[in-house]
SELUMBA-645058 format. One record per residue (C-alpha): chain; residue in one letter; residue number from 1; y, z, x. Coordinates in nm, 3 decimals. Layout:
BEGIN
PT pati bavo vexkol      py      pz      px
PT    A    A    NUM       Y       Z       X
...
This chain:
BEGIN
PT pati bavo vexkol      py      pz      px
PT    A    X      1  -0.205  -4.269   0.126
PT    A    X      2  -0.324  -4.004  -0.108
PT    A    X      3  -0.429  -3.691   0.022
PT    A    X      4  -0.784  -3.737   0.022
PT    A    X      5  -0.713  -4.060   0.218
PT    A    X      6  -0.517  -3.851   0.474
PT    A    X      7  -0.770  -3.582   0.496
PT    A    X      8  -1.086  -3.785   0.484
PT    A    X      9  -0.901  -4.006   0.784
PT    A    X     10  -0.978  -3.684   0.995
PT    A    X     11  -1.317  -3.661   0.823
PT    A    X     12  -1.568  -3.415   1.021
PT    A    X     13  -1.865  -3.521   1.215
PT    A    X     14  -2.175  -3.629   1.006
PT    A    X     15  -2.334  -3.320   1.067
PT    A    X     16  -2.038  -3.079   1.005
PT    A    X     17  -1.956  -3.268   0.692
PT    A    X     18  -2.286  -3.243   0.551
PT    A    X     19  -2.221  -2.822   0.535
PT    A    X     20  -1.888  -2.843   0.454
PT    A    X     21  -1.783  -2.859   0.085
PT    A    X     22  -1.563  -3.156  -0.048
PT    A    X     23  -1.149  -3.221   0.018
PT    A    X     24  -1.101  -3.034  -0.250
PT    A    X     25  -1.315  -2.762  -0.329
PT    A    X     26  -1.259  -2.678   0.049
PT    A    X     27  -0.921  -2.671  -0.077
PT    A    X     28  -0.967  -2.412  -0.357
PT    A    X     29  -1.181  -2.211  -0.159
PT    A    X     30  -0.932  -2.109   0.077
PT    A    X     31  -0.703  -2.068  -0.163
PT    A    X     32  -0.919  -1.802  -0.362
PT    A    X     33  -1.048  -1.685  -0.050
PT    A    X     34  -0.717  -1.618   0.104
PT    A    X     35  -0.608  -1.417  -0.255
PT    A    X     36  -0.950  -1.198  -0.161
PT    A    X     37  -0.839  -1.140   0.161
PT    A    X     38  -0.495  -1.059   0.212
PT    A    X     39  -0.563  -0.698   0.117
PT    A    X     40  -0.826  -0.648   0.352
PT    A    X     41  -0.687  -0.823   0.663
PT    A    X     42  -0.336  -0.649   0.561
PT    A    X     43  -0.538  -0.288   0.613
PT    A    X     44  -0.685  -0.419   0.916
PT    A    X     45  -0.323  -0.481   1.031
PT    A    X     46  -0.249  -0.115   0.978
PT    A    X     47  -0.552   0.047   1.061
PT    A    X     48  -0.488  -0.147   1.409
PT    A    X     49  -0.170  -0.030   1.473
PT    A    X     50  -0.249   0.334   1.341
PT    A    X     51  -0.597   0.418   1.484
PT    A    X     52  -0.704   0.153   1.721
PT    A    X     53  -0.416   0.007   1.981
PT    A    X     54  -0.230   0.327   2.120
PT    A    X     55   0.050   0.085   2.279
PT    A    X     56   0.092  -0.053   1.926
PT    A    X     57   0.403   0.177   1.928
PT    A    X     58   0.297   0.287   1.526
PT    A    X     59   0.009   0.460   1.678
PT    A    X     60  -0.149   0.771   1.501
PT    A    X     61  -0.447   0.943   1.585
PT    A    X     62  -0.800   0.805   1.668
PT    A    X     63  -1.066   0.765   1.422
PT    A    X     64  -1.187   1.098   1.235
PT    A    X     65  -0.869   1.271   1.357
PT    A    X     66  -0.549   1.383   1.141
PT    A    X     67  -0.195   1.300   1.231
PT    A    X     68   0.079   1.486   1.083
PT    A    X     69   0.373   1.389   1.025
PT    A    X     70   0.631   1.631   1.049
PT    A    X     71   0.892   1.415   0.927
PT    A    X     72   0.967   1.136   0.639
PT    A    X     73   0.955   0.728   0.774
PT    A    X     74   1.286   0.590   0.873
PT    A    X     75   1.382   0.257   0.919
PT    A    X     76   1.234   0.240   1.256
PT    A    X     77   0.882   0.263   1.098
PT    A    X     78   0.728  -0.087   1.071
PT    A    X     79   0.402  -0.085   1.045
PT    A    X     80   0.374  -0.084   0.650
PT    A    X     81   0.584  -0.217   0.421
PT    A    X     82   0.794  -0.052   0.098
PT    A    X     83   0.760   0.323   0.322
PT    A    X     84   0.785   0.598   0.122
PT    A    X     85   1.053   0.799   0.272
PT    A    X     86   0.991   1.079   0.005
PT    A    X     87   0.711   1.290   0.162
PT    A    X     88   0.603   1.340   0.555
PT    A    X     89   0.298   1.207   0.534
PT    A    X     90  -0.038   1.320   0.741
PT    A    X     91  -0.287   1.009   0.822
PT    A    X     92  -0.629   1.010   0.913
PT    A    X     93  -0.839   0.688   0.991
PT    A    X     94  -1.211   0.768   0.898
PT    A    X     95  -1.490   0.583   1.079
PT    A    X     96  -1.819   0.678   0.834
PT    A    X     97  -2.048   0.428   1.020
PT    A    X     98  -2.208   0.726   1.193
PT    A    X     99  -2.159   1.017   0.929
PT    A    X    100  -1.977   1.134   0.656
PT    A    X    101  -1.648   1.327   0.701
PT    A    X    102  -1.561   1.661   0.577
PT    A    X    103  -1.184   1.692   0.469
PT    A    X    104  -1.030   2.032   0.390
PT    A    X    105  -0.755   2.118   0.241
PT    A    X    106  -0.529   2.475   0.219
PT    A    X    107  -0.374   2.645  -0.061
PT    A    X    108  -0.064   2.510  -0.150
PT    A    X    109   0.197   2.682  -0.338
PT    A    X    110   0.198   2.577  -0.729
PT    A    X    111   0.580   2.401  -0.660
PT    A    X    112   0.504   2.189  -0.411
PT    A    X    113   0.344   1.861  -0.500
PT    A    X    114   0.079   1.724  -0.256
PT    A    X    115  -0.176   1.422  -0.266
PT    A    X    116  -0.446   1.304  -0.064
PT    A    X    117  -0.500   0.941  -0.135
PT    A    X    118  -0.850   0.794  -0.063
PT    A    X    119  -0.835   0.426   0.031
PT    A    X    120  -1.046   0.176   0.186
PT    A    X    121  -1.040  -0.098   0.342
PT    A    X    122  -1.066  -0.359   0.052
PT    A    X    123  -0.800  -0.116  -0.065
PT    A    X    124  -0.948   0.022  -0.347
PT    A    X    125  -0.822   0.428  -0.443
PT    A    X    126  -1.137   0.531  -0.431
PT    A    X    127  -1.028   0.871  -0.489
PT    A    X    128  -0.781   1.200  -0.480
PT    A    X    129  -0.771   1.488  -0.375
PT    A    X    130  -0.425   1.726  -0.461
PT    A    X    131  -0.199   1.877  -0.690
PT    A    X    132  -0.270   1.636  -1.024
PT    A    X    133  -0.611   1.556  -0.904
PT    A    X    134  -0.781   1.886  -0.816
PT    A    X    135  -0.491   2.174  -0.812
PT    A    X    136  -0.353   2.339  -0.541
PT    A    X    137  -0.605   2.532  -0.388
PT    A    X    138  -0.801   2.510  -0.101
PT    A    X    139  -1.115   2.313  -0.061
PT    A    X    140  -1.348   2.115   0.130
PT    A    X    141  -1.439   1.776   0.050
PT    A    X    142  -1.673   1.494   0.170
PT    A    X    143  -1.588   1.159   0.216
PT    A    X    144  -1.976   0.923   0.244
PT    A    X    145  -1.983   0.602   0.304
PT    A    X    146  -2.100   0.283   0.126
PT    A    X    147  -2.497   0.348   0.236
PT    A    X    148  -2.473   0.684   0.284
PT    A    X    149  -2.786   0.838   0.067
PT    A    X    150  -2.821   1.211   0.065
PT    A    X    151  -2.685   1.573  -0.071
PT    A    X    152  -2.370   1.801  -0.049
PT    A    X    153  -2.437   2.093   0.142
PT    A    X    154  -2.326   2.410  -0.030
PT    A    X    155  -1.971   2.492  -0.022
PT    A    X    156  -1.848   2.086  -0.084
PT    A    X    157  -1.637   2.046  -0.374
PT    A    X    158  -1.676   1.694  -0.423
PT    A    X    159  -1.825   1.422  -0.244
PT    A    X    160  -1.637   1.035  -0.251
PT    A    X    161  -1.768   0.721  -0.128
PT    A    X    162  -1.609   0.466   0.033
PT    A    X    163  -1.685   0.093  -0.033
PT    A    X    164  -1.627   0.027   0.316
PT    A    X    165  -1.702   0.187   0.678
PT    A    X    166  -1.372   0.240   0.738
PT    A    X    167  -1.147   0.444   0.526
PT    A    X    168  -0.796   0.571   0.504
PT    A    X    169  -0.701   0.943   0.371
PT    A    X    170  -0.304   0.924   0.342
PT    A    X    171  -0.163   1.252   0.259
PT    A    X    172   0.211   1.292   0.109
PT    A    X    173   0.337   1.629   0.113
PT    A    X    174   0.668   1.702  -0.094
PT    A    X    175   0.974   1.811   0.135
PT    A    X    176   1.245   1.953  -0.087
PT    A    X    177   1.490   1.946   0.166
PT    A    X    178   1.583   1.903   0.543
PT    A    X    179   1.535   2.303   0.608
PT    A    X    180   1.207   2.282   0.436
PT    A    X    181   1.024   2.118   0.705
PT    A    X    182   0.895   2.388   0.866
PT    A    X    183   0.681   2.494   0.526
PT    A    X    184   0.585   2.108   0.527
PT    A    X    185   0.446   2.198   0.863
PT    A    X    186   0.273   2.474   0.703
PT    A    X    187   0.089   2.283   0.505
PT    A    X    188  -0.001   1.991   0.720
PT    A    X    189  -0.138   2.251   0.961
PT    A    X    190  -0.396   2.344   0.725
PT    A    X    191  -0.552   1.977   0.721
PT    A    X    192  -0.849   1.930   0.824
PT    A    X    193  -1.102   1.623   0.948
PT    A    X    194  -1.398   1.674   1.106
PT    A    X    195  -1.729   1.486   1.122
PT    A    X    196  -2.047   1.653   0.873
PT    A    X    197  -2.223   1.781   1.143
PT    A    X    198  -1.932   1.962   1.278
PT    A    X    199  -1.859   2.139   0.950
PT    A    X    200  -2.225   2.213   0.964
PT    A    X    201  -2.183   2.346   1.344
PT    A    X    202  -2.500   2.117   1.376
PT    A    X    203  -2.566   1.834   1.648
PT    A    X    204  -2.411   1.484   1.597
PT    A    X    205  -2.604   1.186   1.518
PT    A    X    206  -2.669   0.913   1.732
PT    A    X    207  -2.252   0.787   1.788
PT    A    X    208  -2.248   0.474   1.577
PT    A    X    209  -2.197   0.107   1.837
PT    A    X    210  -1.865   0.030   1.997
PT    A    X    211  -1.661  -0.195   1.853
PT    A    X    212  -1.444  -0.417   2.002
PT    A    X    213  -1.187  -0.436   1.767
PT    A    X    214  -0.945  -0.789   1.779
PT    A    X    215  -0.587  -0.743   1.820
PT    A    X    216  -0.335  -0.844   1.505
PT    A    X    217  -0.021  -0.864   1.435
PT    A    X    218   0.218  -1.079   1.192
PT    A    X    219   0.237  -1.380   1.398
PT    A    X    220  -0.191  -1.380   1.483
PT    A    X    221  -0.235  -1.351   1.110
PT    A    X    222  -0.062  -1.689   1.013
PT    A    X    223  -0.287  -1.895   1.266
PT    A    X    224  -0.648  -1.702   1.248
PT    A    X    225  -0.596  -1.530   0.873
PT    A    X    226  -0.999  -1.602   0.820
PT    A    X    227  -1.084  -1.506   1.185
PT    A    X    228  -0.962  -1.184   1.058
PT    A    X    229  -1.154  -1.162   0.741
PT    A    X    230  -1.452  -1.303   0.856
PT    A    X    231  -1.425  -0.991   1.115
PT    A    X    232  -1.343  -0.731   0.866
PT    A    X    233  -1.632  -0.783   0.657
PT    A    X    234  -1.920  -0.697   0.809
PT    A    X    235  -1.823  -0.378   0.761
PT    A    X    236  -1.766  -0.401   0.332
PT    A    X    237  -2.101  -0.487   0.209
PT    A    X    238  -2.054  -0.708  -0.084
PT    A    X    239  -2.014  -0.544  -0.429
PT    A    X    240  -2.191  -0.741  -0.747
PT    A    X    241  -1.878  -0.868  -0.834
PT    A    X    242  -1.805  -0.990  -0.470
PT    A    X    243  -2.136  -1.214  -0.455
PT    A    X    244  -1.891  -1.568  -0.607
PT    A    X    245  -1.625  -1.541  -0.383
PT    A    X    246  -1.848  -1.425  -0.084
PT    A    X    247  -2.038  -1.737  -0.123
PT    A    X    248  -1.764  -2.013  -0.175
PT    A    X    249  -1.635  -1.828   0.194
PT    A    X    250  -1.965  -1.872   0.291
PT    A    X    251  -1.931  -2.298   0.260
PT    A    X    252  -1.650  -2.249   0.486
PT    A    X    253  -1.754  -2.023   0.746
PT    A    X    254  -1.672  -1.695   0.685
PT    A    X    255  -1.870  -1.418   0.591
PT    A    X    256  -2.207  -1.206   0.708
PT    A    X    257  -2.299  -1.378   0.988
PT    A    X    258  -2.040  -1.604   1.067
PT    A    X    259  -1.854  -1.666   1.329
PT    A    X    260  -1.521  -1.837   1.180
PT    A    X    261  -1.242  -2.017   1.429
PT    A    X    262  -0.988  -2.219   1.250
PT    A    X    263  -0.859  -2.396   1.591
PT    A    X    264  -1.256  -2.507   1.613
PT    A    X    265  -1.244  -2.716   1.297
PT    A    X    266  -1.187  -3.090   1.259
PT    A    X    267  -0.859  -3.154   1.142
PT    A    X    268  -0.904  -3.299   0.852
PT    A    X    269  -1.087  -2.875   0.757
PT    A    X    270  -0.778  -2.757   0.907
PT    A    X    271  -0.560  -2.934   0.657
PT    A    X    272  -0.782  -2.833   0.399
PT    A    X    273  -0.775  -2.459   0.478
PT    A    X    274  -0.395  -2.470   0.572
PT    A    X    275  -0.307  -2.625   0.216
PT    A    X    276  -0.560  -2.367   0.048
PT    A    X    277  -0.365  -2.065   0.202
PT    A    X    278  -0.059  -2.178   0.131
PT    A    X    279  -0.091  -2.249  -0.225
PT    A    X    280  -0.280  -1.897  -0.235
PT    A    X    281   0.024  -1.723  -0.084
PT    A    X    282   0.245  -1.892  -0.348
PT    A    X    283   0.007  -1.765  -0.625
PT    A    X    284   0.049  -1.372  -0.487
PT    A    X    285   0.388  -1.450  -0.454
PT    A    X    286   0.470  -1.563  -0.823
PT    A    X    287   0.225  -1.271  -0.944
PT    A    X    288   0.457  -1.026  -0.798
PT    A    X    289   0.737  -1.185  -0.920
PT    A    X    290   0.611  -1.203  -1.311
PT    A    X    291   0.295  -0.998  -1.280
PT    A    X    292   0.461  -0.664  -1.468
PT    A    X    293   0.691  -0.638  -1.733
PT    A    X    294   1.037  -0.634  -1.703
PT    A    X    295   1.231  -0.329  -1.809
PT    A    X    296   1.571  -0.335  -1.778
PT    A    X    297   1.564  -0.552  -1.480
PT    A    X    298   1.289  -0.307  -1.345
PT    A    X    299   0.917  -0.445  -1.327
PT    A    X    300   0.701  -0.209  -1.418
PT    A    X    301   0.312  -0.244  -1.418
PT    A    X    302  -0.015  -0.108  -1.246
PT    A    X    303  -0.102  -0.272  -0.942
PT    A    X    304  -0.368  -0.011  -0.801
PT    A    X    305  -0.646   0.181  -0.852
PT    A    X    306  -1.040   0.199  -0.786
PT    A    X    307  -1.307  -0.121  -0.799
PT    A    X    308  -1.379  -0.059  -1.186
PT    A    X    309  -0.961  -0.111  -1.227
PT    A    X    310  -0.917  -0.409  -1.023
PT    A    X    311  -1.292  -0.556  -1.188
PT    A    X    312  -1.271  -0.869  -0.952
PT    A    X    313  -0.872  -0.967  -1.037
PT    A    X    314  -0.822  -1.041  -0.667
PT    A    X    315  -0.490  -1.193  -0.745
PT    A    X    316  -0.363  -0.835  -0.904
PT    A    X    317  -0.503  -0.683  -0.567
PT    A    X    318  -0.348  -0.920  -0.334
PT    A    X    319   0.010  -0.913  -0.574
PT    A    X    320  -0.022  -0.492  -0.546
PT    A    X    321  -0.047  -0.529  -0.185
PT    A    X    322   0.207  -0.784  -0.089
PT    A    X    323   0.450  -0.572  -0.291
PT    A    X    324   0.344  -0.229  -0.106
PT    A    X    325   0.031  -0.211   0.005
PT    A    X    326  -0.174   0.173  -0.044
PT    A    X    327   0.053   0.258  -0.377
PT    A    X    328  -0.086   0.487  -0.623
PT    A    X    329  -0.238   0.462  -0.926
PT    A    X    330  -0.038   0.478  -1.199
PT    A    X    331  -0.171   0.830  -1.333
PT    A    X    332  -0.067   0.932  -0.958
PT    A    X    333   0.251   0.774  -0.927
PT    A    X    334   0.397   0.474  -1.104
PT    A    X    335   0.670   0.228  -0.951
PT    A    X    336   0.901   0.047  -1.098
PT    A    X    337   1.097  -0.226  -0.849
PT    A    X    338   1.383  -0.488  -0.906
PT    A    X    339   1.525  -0.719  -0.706
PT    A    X    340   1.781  -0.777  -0.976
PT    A    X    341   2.062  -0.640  -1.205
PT    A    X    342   2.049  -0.570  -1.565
PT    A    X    343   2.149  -0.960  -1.638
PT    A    X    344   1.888  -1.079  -1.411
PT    A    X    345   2.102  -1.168  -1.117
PT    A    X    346   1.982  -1.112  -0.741
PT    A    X    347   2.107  -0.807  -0.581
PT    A    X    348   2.280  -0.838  -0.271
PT    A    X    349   2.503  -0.609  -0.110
PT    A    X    350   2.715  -0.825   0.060
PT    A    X    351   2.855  -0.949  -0.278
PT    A    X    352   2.865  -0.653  -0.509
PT    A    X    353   2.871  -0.325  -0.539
PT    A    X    354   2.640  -0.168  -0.776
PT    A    X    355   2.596   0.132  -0.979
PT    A    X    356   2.242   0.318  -1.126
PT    A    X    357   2.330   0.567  -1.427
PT    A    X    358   2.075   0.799  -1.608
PT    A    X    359   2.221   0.922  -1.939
PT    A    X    360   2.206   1.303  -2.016
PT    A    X    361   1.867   1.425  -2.058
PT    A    X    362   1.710   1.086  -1.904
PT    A    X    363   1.632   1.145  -1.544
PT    A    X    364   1.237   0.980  -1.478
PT    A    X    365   1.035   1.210  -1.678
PT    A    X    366   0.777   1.367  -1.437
PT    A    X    367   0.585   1.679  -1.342
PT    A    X    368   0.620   1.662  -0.975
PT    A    X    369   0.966   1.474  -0.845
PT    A    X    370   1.117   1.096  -0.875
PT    A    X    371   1.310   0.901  -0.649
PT    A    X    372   1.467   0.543  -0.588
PT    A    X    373   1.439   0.423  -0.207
PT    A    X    374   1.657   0.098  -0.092
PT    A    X    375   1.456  -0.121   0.138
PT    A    X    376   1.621  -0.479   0.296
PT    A    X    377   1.549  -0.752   0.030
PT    A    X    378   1.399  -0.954   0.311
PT    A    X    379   1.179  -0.731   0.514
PT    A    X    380   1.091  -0.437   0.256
PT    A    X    381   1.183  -0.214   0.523
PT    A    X    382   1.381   0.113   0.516
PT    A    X    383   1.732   0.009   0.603
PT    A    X    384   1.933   0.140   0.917
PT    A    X    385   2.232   0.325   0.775
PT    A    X    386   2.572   0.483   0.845
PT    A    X    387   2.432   0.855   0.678
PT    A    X    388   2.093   0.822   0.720
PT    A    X    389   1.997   0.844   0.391
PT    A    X    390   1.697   0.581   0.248
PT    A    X    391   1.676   0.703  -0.067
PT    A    X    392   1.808   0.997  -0.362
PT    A    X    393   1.510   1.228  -0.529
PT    A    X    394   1.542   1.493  -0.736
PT    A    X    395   1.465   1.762  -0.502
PT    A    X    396   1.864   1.633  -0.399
PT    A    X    397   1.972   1.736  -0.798
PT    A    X    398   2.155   2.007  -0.708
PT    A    X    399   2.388   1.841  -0.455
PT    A    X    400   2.462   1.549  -0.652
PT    A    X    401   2.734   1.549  -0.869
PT    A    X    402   2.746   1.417  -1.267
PT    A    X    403   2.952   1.295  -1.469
PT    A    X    404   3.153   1.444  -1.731
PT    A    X    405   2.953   1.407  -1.983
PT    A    X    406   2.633   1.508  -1.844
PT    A    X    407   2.511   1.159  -1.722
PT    A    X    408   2.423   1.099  -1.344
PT    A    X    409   2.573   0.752  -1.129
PT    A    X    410   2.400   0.648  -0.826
PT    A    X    411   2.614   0.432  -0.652
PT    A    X    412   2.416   0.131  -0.469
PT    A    X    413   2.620  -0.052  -0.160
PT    A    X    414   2.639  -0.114   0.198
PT    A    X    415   3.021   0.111   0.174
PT    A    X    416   3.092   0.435   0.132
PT    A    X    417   3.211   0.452  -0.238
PT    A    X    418   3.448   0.733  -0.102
PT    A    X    419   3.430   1.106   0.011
PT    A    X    420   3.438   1.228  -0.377
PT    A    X    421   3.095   0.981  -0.436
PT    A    X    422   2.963   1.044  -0.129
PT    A    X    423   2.706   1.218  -0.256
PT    A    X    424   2.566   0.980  -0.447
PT    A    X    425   2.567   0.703  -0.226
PT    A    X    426   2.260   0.475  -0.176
PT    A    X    427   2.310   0.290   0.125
PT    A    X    428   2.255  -0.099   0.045
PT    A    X    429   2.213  -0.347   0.279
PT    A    X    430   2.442  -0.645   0.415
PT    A    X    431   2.215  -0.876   0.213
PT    A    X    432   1.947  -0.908  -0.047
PT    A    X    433   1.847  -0.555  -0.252
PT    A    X    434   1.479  -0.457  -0.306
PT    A    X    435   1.485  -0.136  -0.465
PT    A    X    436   1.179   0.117  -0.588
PT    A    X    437   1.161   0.376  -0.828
PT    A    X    438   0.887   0.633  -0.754
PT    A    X    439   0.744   0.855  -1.011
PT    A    X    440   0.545   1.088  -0.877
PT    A    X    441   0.277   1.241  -1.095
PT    A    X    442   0.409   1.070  -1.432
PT    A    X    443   0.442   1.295  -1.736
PT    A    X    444   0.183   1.167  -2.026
PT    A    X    445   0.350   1.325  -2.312
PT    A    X    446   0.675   1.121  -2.482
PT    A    X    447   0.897   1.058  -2.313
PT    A    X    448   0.652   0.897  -2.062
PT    A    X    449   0.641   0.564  -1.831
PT    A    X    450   0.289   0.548  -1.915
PT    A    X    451   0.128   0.335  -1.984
PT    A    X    452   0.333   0.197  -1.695
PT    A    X    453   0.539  -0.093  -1.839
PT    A    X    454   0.495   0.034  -2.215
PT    A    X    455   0.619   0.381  -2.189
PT    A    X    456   0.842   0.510  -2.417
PT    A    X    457   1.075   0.622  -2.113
PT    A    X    458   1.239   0.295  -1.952
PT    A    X    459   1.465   0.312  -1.634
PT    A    X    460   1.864   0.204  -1.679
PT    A    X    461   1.928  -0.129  -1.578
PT    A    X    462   2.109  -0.218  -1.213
PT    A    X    463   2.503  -0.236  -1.329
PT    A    X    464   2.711  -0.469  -1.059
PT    A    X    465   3.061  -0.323  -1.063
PT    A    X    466   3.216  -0.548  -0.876
């Protein structure tokens, strides 16, 4: 039996079938609706674990408060996927149903690189705030939301609105090594969140309704994905380019309004959704996999930025996230990954050793640092290891020794390559390789990586040596 046989042999009630679109239109609609919404119920995820369940054991701070981080993620940090492992970061969850947020910022000495990254929850980079962005000195700044009408009070910098209710500021701050932490600390202890009215020292608004937020994690999101969207919308009103795929959801269920619950559905709308999602997760899939050029072995492109970037491509959106959701924009920091050597073969450390060389006078051209952070090909997690080392930056130049004739060898496996390479050794796993460059504030002038993938700078391919 075909499958419109199968599925319309589980056919709806007349009523229900009436609303509901046809076998395969329902079909496509999950499909493009599930390519909408993996970004957004992916931040959900996070924002969960972060602000809202305090036995999530990833747990930050509550909403409108900062948590610093006086340390970089390890592998025993879970919550998000491809960590950077470069900077200690600083979070703070902002809830702007109420009021907008005030965030200030200290001076920061010229040499150290710092960003505050403005994202929301249909994870668009709404905005910056930091060394490439807006210099190093101090500053307050105000963070509105998406209905927020009204002026900056005198002394506000800049004001940046959020297409959502709730918003994310991640901050990176650079550590240049293991004794520097107490100047990170520094730093992070000039951060500051607080509501408008407190920066104001005025009374706060009427507290905006309670919100009883549903519980996620990896296994709820495979069986009530939509439950999830449908629940994480009504608070991101629909932009103009939103109003298509908002409507198609709509013929399904989910949306302003709605109240969507797969497990409620005929079967025959089950099947439909089920196939939609799955051929939708294959699509992000394959984008990641071909969606940048290939340099080297390296794919290089730009996977994030701001609404006007993006311009409804929900497949780029959902492809930037999948591969490490809340990157950078490219301006920011650009990121070439591989999963593969120079002649296009899998990594994997339990078959090969491997070896990363930059030739004299071609480390990652950049005006902050770079880096190159091994993650386990399967999970995209930071990989338990023997030194505990996740990664080699250049703040780690001067302890790494070159080669004679100027070049510099990284040597990628799960062995020591021996006391005299020690300290170049990039841990590997016992398995598949997923490695990411990270080039933090790109330089624009030859040799460059921008624009990312067509830069006249290009990253030396993955060698196997063995």
């Amino acid at each position: 039996m075909a499958l419109a046989g199968v599925l319309a042999a589980y056919s709806a009630p007349a009523a229900k079938a009436a609303e509901w679109p046809g076998i395969v239109e329902a079909k496509d609609i999950a499909e493009e609706g599930f390519i909408y919404g993996l970004p957004i119920v992916m931040n959900y995820a996070v924002m969960y674990a972060y602000a809202v369940d305090k036995n999530s054991g990833q747990f930050k701070a509550p909403f409108n408060e900062i948590k610093n981080e006086a340390r970089v993620f390890t592998y025993e940090d879970t919550a998000i996927v491809t960590p950077n492992s470069d900077t200690p970061y600083s979070f703070a969850w902002l809830d702007l149903r109420a009021e907008p947020v005030v965030l200030s910022v200290p001076e920061v000495e010229k040499t150290r690189y710092y960003a505050v990254q403005l994202e929301d929850g249909n994870t668009y980079n709404y905005g910056y705030i930091g060394s490439r962005a807006t210099g190093n000195e101090a500053g307050d700044y105000m963070v509105v939301g998406p209905d927020w009408q009204g002026e900056a009070p005198k002394g506000i910098k800049k004001v940046f609105r959020s297409s959502t209710q709730f918003s994310l500021a991640a901050y990176r701050t650079q550590l240049f090594n293991p004794a520097d932490i107490d100047n990170v600390k520094k730093v992070q202890a000039g951060y500051k969140v607080q509501p408008l009215s407190a920066y104001l020292g005025k009374p706060a608004p009427a507290a905006a309704p309670k919100i009883d937020f549903p519980k996620i994690d990896n296994d709820l999101v495979k069986a009530h994905f939509f439950e999830y969207l449908d629940f994480a919308l009504q608070f991101a009103p629909a932009q103009p380019n939103e109003k298509d795929i908002r409507a198609k959801l709509a013929q399904i269920g989910v949306g302003a309004g709605k109240n969507f619950d797969f497990h409620e559905l005929p079967l025959g709308h089950r099947l439909e959704v089920g196939l939609g999602m799955k051929q939708g997760d294959k699509k992000v899939d394959a984008y990641v996999a071909s969606g940048a050029k290939n340099v080297n072995g390296w794919k290089i492109g730009s996977w994030f930025g701001d609404s006007a970037f993006f311009d409804g491509n929900w497949l780029l959106r959902a492809a930037g996230a999948k591969g490490g959701i809340y990157g950078n924009d490219s301006v920011e920091a650009t990121y070439p990954l591989t999963r593969a050597d120079g002649k296009g073969q899998p990594l994997d450390g339990s078959k090969h050793n491997y070896t990363l060389t930059f030739p004299k006078g071609e480390l990652p051209p950049v005006n902050a640092f770079w880096s190159v952070t091994m993650y386990d090909g399967k999970t995209q997690l930071l990989i338990e290891n023997p030194i505990n080392r996740y990664l080699i930056n250049s703040p780690m130049l001067p302890e790494l020794k070159k080669n004679a004739d100027g070049s510099l060898t990284l040597y990628i496996q799960k062995d020591s390559p021996g006391t005299d390479k020690e300290s170049n050794w990039l841990p590997a796993p016992d398995g598949p390789i997923y490695l990411v460059m990270r080039l933090y504030w790109p330089k624009t002038e030859a040799p460059s990586v921008l624009p990312a993938g067509e830069g006249s700078w290009q990253p030396p391919a993955v060698q196997a040596v063995k």
